[in-house]
C-alpha positions in Angstrom: 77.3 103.0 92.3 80.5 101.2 93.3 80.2 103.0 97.4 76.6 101.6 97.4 77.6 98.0 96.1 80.2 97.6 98.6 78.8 99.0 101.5 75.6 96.4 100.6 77.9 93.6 100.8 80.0 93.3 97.6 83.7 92.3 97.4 84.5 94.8 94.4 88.5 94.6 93.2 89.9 96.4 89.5 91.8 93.9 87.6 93.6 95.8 84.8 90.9 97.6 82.7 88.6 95.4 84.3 86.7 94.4 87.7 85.8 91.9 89.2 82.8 91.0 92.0 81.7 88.5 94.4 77.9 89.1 95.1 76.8 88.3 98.9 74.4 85.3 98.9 73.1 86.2 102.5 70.1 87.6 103.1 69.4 90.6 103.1 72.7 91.7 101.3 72.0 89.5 98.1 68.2 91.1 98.0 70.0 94.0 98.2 73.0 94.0 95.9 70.3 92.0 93.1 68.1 95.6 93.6 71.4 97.6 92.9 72.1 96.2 89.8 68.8 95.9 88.1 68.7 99.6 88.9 72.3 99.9 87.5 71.6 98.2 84.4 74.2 97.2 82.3 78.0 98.3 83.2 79.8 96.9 80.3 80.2 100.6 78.9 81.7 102.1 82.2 83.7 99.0 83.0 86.9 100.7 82.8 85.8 103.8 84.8 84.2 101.4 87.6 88.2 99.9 87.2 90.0 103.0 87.2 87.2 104.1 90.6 88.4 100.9 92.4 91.8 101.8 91.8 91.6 104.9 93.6 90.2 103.5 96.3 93.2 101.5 96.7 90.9 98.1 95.6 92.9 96.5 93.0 94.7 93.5 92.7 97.9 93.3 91.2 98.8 91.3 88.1 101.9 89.6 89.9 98.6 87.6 92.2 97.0 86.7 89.1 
């Protein structure tokens, strides 16, 4: 889920136990992204797993920005 959101456009970054996400609001990316998540349904359950994914990746923002 989290390779197929960014690659469609999505600025994805872990924040603690959490994530944050800027949806694109060109066309076609926000079509896109908008299909994605319907598909995905709701994330609140896997929102630290999506967090701890971003992580990996090397996508997080530390708390010192905050």
């Amino acid at each position: 889920m989290v390779h197929r959101l960014l690659d469609a456009g999505c600025d994805m970054w872990a924040i603690r136990n959490g994530y944050v996400m800027n949806e694109p609001s060109q066309e076609p990316h926000a079509s896109i992204v908008q299909r994605l998540l319907d598909e995905f349904g709701p994330r609140s359950h896997v929102r630290e797993h999506i967090a701890a994914y971003l992580t990996q990746l090397g996508r997080n923002l530390d708390e010192e920005l905050l």
